[in-house]
Steps between C-alpha positions, in 0.01 A plus 500: 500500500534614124530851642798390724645248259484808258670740711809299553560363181860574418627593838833346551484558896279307747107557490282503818126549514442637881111415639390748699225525782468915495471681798285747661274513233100441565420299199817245563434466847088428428636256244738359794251461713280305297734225427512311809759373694723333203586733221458147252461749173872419420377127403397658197773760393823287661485268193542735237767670663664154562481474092623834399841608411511752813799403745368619846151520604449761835257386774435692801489213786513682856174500630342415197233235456623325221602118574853468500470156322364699182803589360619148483330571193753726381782249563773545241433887514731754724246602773573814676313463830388781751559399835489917610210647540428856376157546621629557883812664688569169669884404411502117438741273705772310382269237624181581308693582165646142488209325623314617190776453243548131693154384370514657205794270488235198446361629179786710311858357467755703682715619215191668381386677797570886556421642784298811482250755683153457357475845345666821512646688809453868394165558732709411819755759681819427397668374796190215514594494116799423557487252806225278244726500190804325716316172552460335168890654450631343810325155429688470130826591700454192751363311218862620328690416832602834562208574747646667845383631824343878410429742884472154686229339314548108438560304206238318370480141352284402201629164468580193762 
């Protein structure tokens, strides 16, 4: 955290720490595997991000095996949740992307969740790329009201 706390110090814009799995890579996908079937590590580290000065902190979510109730501990923080995943081609529904932004709902107040893709797109063709990257934006538009019908897909609901 001093590292972190450190690197900001003095930045006048927003801070974000993002937490990243890594992907494709032998020794992260050993340590994966030997972590069972909740990712609980974040018990530990969650608190001292909740304390820092850094504005956002960046978890992957889709398909992940961390417990979405852990980052109740970050309450008070910006979250920016993944709810695409970049570890397959498979474009998320409307559907899927609000179901896991709806129980993230539970454990991080509204104005402070963001939408996101749990990592970077570059590794996927573009127009995949491209197809993944609309969800999180369309979501903040229908959170914004300004959500419409895009090549016949439906609207989706987050709320009653």
């Amino acid at each position: 955290m001093a590292a972190l706390e450190r690197a900001t110090e003095g930045l006048k814009a927003q801070t974000a720490v993002h937490i990243c799995y890594g992907y494709g890579i032998k020794a992260n996908t050993d340590w994966k595997a030997t972590l069972g079937s909740q990712w609980r590590q974040y018990e530990e580290s969650f608190p001292l991000l909740q304390r820092s000065s850094l504005d956002i902190v960046s978890l992957e979510s889709q398909n992940s095996h961390v417990p979405m109730d852990l980052i109740e501990i970050l309450r008070g923080k910006k979250v920016m949740l993944g709810a695409i995943d970049v570890a397959n081609h498979a474009i998320e529904t409307p559907d899927e992307v609000a179901d896991t932004l709806r129980k993230a709902l539970a454990f991080v107040d509204a104005e402070n969740l963001i939408p996101s893709t749990n990592c970077g797109l570059a590794p996927f063709p573009r127009d995949i790329a491209l197809a993944k990257a609309q969800r999180p934006q369309r979501w903040r538009q229908h959170r914004a009201g300004r959500t419409r019908r895009h090549r016949g897909e439906r609207v989706f609901r987050l709320g009653p």
